[in-house]
C-alpha positions as protocol buffer text, in pm:
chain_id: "A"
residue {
  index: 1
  type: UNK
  ca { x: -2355 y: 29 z: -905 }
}
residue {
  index: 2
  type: UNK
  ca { x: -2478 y: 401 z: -979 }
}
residue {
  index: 3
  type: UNK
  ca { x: -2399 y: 536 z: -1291 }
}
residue {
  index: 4
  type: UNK
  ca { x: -2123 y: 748 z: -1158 }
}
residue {
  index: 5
  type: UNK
  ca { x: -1965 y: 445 z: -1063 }
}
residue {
  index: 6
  type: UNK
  ca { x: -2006 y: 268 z: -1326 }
}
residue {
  index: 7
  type: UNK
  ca { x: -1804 y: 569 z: -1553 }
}
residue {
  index: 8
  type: UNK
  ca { x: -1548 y: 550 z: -1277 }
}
residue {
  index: 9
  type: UNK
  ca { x: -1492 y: 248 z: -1321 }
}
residue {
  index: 10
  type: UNK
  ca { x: -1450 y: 233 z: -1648 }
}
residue {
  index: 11
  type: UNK
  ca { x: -1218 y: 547 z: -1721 }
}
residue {
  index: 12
  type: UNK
  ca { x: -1000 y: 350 z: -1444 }
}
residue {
  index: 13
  type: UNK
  ca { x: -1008 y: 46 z: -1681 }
}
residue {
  index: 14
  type: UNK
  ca { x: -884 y: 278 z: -1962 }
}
residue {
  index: 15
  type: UNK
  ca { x: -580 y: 376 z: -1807 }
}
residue {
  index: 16
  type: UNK
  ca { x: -227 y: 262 z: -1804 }
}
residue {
  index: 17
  type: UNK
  ca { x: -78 y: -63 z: -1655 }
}
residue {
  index: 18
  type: UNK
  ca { x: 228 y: 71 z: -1433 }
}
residue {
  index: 19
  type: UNK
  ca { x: 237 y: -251 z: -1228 }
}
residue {
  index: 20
  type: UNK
  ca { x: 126 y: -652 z: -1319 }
}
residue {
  index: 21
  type: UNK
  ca { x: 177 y: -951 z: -1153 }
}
residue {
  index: 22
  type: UNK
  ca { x: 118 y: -1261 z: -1420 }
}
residue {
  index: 23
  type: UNK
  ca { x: 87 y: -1600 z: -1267 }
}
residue {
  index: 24
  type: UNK
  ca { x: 296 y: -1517 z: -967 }
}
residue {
  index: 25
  type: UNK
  ca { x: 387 y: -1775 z: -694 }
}
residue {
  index: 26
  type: UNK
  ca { x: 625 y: -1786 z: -430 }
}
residue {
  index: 27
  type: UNK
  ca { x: 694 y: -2096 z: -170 }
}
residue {
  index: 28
  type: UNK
  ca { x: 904 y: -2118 z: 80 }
}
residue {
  index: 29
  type: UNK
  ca { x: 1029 y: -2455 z: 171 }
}
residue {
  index: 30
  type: UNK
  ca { x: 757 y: -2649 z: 113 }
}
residue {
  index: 31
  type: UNK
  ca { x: 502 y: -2449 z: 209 }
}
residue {
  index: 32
  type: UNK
  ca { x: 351 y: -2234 z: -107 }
}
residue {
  index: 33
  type: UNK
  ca { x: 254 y: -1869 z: 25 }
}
residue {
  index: 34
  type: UNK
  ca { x: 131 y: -1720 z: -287 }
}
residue {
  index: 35
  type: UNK
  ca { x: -50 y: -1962 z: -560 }
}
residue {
  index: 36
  type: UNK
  ca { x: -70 y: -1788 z: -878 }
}
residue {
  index: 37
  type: UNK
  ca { x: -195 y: -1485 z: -832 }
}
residue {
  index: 38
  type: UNK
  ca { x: -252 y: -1248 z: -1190 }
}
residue {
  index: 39
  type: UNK
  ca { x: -353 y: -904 z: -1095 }
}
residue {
  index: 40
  type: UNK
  ca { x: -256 y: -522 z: -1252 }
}
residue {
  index: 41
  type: UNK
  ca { x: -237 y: -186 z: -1059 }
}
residue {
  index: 42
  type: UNK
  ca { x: -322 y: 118 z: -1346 }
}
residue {
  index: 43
  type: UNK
  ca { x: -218 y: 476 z: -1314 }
}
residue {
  index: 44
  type: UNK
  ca { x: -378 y: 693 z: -1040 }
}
residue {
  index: 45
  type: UNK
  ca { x: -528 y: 408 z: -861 }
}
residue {
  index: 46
  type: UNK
  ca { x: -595 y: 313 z: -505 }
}
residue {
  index: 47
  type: UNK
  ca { x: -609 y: -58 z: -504 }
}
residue {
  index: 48
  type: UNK
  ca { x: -684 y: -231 z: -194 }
}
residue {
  index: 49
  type: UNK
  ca { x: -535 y: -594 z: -105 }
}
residue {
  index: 50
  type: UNK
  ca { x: -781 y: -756 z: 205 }
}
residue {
  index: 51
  type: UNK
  ca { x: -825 y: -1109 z: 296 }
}
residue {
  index: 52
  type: UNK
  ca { x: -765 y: -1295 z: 671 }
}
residue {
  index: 53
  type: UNK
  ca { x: -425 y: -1271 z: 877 }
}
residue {
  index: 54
  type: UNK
  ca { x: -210 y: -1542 z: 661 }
}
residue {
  index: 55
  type: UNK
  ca { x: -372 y: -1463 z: 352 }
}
residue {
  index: 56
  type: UNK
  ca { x: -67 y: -1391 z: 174 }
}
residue {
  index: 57
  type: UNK
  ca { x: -142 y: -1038 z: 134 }
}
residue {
  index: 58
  type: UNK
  ca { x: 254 y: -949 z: 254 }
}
residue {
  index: 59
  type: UNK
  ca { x: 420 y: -1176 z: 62 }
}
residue {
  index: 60
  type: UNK
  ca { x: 217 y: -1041 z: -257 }
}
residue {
  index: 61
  type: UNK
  ca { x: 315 y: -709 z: -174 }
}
residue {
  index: 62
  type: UNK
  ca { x: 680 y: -798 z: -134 }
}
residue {
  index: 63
  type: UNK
  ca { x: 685 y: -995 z: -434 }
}
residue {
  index: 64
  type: UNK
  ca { x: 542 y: -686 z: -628 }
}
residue {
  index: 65
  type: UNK
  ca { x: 838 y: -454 z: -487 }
}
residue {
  index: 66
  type: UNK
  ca { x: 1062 y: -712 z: -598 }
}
residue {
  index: 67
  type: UNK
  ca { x: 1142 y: -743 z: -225 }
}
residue {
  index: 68
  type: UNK
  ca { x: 1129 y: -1130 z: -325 }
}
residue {
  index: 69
  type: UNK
  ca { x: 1160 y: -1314 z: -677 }
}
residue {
  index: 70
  type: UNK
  ca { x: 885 y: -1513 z: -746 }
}
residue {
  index: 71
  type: UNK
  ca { x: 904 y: -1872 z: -735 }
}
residue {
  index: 72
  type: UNK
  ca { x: 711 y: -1887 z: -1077 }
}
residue {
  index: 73
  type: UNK
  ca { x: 497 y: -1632 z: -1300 }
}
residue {
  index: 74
  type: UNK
  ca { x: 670 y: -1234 z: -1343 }
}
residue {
  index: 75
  type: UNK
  ca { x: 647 y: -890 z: -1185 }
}
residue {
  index: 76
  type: UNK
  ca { x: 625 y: -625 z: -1489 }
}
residue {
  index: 77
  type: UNK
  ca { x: 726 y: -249 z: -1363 }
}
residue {
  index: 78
  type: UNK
  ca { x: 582 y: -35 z: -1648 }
}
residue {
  index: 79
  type: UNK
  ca { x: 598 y: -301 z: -1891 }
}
residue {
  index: 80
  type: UNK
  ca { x: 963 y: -431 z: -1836 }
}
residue {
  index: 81
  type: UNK
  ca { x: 1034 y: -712 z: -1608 }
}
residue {
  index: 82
  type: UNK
  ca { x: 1149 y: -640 z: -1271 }
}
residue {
  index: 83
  type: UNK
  ca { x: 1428 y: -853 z: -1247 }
}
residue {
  index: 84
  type: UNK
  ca { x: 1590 y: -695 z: -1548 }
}
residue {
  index: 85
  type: UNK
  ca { x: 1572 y: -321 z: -1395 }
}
residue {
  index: 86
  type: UNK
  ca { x: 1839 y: -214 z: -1187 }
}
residue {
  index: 87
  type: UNK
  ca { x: 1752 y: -172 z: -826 }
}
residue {
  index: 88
  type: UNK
  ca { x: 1814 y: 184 z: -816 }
}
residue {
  index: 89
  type: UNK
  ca { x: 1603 y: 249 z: -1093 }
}
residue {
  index: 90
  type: UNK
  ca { x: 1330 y: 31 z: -918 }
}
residue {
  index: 91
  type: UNK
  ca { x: 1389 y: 230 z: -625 }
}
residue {
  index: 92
  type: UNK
  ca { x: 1310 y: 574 z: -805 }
}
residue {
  index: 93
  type: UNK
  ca { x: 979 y: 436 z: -906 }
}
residue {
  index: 94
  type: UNK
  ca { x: 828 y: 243 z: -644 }
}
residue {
  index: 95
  type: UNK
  ca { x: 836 y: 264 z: -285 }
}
residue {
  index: 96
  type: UNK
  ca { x: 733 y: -21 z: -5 }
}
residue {
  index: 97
  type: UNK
  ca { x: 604 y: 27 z: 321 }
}
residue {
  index: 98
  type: UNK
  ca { x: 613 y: -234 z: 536 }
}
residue {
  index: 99
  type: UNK
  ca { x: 418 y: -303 z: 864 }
}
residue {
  index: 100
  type: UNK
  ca { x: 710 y: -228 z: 1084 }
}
residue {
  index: 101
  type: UNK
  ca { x: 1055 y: -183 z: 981 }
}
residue {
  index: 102
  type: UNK
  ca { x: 1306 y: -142 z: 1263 }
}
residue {
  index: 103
  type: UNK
  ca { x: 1677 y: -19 z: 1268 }
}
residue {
  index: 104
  type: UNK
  ca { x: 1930 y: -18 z: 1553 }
}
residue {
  index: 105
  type: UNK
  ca { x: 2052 y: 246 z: 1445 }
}
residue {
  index: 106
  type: UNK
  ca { x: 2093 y: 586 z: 1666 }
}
residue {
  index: 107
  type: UNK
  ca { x: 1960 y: 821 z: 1435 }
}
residue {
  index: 108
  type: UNK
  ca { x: 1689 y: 1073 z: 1455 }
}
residue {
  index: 109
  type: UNK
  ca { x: 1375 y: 1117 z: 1249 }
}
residue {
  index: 110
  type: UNK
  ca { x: 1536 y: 1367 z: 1013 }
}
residue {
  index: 111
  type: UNK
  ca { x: 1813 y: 1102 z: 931 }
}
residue {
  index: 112
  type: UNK
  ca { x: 1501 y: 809 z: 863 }
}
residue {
  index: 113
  type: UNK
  ca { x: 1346 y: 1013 z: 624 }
}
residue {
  index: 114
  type: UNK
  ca { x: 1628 y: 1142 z: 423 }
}
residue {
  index: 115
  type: UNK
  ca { x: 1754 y: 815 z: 370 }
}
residue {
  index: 116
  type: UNK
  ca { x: 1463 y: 793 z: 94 }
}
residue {
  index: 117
  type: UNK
  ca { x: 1661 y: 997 z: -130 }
}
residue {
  index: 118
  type: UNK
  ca { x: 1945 y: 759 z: -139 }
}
residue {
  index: 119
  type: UNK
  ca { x: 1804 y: 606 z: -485 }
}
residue {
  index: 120
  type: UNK
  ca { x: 1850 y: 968 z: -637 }
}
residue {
  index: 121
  type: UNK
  ca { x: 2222 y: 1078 z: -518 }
}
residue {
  index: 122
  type: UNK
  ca { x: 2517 y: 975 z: -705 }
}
residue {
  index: 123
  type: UNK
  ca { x: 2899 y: 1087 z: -706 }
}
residue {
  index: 124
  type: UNK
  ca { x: 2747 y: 1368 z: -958 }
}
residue {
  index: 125
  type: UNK
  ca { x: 2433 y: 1465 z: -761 }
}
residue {
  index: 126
  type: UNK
  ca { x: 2515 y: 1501 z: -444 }
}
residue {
  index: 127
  type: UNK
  ca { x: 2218 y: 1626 z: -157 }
}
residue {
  index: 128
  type: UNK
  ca { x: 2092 y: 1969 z: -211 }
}
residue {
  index: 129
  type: UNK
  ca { x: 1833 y: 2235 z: -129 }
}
residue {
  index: 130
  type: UNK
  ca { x: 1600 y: 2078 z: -299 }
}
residue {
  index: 131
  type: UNK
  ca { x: 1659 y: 1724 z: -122 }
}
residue {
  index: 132
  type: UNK
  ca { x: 1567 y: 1917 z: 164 }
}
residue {
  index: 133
  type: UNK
  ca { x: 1284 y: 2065 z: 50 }
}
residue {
  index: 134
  type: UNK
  ca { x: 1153 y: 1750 z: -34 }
}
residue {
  index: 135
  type: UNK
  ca { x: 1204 y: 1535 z: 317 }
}
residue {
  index: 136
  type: UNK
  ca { x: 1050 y: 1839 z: 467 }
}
residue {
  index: 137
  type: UNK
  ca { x: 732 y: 1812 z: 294 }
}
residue {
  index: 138
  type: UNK
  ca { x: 727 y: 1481 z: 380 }
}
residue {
  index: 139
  type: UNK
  ca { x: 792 y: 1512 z: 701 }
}
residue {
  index: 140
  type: UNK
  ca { x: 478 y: 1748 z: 713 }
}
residue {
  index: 141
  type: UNK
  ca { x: 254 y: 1542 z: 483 }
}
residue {
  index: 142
  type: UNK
  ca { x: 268 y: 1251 z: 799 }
}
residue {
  index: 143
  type: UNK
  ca { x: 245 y: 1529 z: 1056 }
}
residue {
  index: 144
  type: UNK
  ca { x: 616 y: 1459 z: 1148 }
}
residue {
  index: 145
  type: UNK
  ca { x: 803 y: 1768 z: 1136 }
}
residue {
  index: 146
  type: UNK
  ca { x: 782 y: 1892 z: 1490 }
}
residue {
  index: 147
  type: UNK
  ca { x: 939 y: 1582 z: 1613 }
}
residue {
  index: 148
  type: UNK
  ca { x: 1248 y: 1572 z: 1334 }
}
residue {
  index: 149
  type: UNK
  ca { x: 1493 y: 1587 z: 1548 }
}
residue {
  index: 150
  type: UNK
  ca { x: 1379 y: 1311 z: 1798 }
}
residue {
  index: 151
  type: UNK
  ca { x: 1582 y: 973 z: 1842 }
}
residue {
  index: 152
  type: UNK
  ca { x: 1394 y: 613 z: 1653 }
}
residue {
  index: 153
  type: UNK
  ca { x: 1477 y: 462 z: 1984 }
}
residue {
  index: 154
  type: UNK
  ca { x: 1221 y: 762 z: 2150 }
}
residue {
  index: 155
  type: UNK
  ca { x: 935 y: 683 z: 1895 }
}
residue {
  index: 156
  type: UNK
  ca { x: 591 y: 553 z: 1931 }
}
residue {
  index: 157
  type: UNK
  ca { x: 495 y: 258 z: 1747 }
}
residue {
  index: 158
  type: UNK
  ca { x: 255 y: 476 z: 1549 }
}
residue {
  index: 159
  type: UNK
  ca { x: 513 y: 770 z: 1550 }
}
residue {
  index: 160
  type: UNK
  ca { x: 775 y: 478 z: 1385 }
}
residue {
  index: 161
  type: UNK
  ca { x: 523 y: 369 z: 1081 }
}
residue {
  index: 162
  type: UNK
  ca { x: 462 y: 755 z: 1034 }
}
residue {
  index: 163
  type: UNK
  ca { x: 833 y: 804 z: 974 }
}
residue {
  index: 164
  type: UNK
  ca { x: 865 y: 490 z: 749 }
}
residue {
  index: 165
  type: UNK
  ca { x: 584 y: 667 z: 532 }
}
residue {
  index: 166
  type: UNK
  ca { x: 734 y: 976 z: 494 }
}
residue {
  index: 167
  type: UNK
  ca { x: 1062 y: 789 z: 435 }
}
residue {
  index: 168
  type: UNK
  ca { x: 889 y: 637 z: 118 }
}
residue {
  index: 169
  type: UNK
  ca { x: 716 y: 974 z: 9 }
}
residue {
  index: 170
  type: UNK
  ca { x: 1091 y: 1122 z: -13 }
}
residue {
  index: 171
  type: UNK
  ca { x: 1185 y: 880 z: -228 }
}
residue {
  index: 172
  type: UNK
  ca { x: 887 y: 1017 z: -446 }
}
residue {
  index: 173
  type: UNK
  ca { x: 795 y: 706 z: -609 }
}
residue {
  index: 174
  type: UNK
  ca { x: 502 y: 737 z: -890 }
}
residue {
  index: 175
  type: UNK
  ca { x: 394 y: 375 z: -709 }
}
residue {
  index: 176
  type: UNK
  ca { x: 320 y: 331 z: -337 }
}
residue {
  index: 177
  type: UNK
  ca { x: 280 y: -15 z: -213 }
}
residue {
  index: 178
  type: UNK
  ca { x: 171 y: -19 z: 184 }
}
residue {
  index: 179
  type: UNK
  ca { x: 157 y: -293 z: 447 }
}
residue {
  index: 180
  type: UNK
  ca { x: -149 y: -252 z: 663 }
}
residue {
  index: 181
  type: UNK
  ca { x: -47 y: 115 z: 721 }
}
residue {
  index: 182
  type: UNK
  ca { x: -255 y: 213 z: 993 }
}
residue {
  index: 183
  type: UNK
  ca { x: -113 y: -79 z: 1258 }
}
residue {
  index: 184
  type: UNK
  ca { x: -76 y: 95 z: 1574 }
}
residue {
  index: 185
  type: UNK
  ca { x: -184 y: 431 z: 1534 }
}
residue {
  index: 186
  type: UNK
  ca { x: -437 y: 603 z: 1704 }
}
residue {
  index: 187
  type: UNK
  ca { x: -831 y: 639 z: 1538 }
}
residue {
  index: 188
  type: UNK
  ca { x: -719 y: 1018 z: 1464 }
}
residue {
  index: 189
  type: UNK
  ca { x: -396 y: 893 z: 1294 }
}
residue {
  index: 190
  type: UNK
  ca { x: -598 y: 601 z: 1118 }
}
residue {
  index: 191
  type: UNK
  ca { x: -802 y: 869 z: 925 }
}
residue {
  index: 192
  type: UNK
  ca { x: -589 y: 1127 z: 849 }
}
residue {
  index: 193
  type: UNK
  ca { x: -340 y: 870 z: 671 }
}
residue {
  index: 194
  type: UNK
  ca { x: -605 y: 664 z: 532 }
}
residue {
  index: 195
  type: UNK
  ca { x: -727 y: 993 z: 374 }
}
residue {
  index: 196
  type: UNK
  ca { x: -386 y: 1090 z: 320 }
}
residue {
  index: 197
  type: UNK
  ca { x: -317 y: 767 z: 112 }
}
residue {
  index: 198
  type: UNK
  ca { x: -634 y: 856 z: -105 }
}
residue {
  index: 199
  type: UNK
  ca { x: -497 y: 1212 z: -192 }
}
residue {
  index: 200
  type: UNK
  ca { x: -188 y: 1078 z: -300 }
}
residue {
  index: 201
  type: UNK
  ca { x: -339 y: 866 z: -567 }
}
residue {
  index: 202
  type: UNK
  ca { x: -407 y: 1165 z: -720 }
}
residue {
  index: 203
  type: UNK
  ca { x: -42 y: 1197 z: -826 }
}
residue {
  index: 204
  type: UNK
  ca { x: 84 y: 820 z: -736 }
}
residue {
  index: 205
  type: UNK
  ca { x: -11 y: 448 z: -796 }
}
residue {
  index: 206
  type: UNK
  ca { x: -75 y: 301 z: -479 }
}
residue {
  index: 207
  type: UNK
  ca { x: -170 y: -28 z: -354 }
}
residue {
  index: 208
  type: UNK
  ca { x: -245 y: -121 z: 15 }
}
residue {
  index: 209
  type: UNK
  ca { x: -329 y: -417 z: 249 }
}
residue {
  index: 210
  type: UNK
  ca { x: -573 y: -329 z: 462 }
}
residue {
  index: 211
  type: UNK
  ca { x: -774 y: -524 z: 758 }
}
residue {
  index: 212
  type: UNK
  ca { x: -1026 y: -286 z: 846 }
}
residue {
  index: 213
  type: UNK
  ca { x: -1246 y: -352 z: 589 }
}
residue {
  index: 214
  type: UNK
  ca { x: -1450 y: -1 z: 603 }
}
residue {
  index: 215
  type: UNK
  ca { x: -1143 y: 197 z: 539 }
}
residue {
  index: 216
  type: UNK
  ca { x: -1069 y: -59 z: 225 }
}
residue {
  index: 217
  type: UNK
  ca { x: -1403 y: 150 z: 88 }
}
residue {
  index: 218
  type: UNK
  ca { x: -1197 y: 426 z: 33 }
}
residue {
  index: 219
  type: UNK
  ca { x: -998 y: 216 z: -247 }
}
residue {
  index: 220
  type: UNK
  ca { x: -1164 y: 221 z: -629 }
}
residue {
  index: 221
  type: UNK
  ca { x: -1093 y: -196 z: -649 }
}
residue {
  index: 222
  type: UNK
  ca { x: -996 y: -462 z: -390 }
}
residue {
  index: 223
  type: UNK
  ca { x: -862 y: -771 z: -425 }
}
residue {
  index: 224
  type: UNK
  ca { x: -927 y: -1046 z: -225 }
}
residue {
  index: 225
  type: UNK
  ca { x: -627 y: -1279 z: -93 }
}
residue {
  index: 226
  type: UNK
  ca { x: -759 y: -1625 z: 50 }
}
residue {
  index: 227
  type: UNK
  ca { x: -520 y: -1913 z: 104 }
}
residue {
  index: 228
  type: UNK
  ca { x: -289 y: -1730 z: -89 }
}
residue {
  index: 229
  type: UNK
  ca { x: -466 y: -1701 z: -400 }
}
residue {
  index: 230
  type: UNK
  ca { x: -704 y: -1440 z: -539 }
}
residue {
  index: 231
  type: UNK
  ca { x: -1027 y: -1500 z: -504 }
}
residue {
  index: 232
  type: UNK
  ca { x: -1172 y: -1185 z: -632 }
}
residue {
  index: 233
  type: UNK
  ca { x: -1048 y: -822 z: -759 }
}
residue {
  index: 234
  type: UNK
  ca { x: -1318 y: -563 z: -839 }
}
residue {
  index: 235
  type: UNK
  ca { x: -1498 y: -249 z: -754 }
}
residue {
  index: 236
  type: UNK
  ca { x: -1553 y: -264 z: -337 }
}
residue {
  index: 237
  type: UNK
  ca { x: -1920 y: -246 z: -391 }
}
residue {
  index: 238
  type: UNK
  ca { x: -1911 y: -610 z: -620 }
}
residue {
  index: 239
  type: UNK
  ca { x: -1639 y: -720 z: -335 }
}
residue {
  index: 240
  type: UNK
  ca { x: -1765 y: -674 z: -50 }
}
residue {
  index: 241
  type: UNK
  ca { x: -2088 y: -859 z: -41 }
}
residue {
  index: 242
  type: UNK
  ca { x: -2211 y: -1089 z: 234 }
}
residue {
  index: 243
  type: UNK
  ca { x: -2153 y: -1426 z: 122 }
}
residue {
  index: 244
  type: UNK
  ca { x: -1776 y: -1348 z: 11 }
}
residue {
  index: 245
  type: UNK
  ca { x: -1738 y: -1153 z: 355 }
}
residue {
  index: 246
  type: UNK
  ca { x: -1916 y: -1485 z: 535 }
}
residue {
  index: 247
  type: UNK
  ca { x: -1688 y: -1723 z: 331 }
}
residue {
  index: 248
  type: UNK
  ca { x: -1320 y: -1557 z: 366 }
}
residue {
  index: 249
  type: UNK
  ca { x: -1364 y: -1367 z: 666 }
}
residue {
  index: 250
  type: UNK
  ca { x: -1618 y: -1620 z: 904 }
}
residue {
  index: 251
  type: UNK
  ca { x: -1822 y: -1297 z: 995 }
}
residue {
  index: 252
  type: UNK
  ca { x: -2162 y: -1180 z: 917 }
}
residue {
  index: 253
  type: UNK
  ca { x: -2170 y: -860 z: 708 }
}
residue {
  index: 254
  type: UNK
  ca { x: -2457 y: -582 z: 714 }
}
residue {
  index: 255
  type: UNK
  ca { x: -2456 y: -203 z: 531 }
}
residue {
  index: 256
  type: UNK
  ca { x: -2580 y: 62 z: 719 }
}
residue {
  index: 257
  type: UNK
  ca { x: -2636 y: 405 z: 581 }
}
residue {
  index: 258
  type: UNK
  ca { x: -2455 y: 723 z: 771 }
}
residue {
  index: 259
  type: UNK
  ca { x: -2766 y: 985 z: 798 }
}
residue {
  index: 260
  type: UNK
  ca { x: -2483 y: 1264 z: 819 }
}
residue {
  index: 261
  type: UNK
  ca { x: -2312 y: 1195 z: 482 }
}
residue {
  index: 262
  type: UNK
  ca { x: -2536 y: 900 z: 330 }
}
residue {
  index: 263
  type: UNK
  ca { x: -2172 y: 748 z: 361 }
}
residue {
  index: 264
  type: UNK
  ca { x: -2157 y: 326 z: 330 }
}
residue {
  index: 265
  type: UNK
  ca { x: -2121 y: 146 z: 653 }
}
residue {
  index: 266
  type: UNK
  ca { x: -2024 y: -196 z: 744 }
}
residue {
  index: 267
  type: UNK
  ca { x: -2106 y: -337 z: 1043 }
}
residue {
  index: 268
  type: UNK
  ca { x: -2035 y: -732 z: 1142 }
}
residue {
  index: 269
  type: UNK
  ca { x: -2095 y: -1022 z: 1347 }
}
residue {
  index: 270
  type: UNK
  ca { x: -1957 y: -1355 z: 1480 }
}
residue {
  index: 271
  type: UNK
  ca { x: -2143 y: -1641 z: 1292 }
}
């Protein structure tokens, strides 16, 4: 690691636990799906979950967004365990997106997203201006706006898991937890929400399973999910290194170097 990295890595270290999972399992049946996995997401951070399909990675995630109570070990939202808070209260801090929702429902793109505000309306605040204000930004942040008024049933796969996103961003949570985010969207769309994801950890916690494993380098830690347990959680340039890539993921790794940036490549290969 540079130096840079090194001081990046610890001011991350420094700052504040909003989200721990401590000794968490969860079976169904009799087949265990998460093995007791201990990990924390801190304040302002981009942490990536990657491992094989059937790694557990979704059942983690769902487990952290108290989705699904653990079968052992405890969620902790901001210190206090989950299954004490209220699920609205969840709700106004952390959001889920999962790979892809689906409703029956006949209602448009506008209707999706608003119903991310639901957590924050009562019988004494009822939708304003302002609630407006907010699904359109969201709508714009996922490049959705043009098509608000267009029927689910009309949608692209990739226009769906847009919608879903922005649906999450109304809700403003202060922690984003994503399910492979970038399934079925274009390269174009890939990018500008992977980069999209990034800028909101600027103001948001956010963690995020993701399968290509060059757009995980965007995160500032990974954790890797094997077999449902967790085999490794650090910086991606202690993570990804060729004989955990050969060993989880049965491919051959190599790093190239982008002469236009200087940017870190992966490139891989059957065994």
């Amino acid at each position: 690691m540079t130096k840079e990295q090194v001081k990046s890595s610890e001011a991350l270290s420094a700052r504040q636990v909003v989200l721990e999972a401590r000794n968490v399992s969860w079976s169904v049946r009799s087949a265990t799906l998460v093995q007791d996995v201990s990990l924390c997401l801190r304040a302002g951070e981009m942490l990536g979950l990657i491992g094989p399909n059937g790694s557990g990675k979704s059942s983690f995630l769902r487990l952290l967004a108290g989705v699904n109570a653990p079968s052992a070990g405890e969620v902790f939202l901001e210190g206090q365990p989950m299954h004490a808070i209220p699920r609205r209260m969840v709700a106004r801090r952390l959001a889920l997106v999962s790979q892809m929702a689906d409703t029956v429902d006949a209602i448009t793109v506008q209707d999706a997203v608003e119903l991310g505000r639901t957590p924050w309306l009562s019988a004494l605040q009822t939708w304003s201006q302002r609630d407006d204000e907010i699904v359109s930004k969201a709508l714009a942040l996922v490049g959705m706006e043009e098509k608000r008024e267009q029927y689910w049933s009309t949608l692209s796969g990739g226009e769906r898991q847009r919608t879903h996103i922005a649906r999450s961003l109304a809700q403003q949570p202060s922690i984003l937890l994503l399910d492979e985010p970038t399934n079925h969207l274009d390269i174009h769309h890939q990018l500008s929400l992977m980069h999209l994801i990034r800028s909101l950890s600027e103001s948001m916690s956010i963690a995020v399973a993701i399968h290509d494993l060059n757009h995980a380098l965007m995160c500032d830690r990974l954790a890797v999910m094997y077999k449902g347990r967790l085999v490794r959680i650090d910086v991606p340039e202690k993570v990804l290194e060729p004989e955990l890539v050969r060993e989880v993921f049965e491919v051959d790794v190599s790093e190239l170097t982008d002469p236009a940036d200087q940017a870190r490549v992966l490139r891989f290969m059957p065994l």
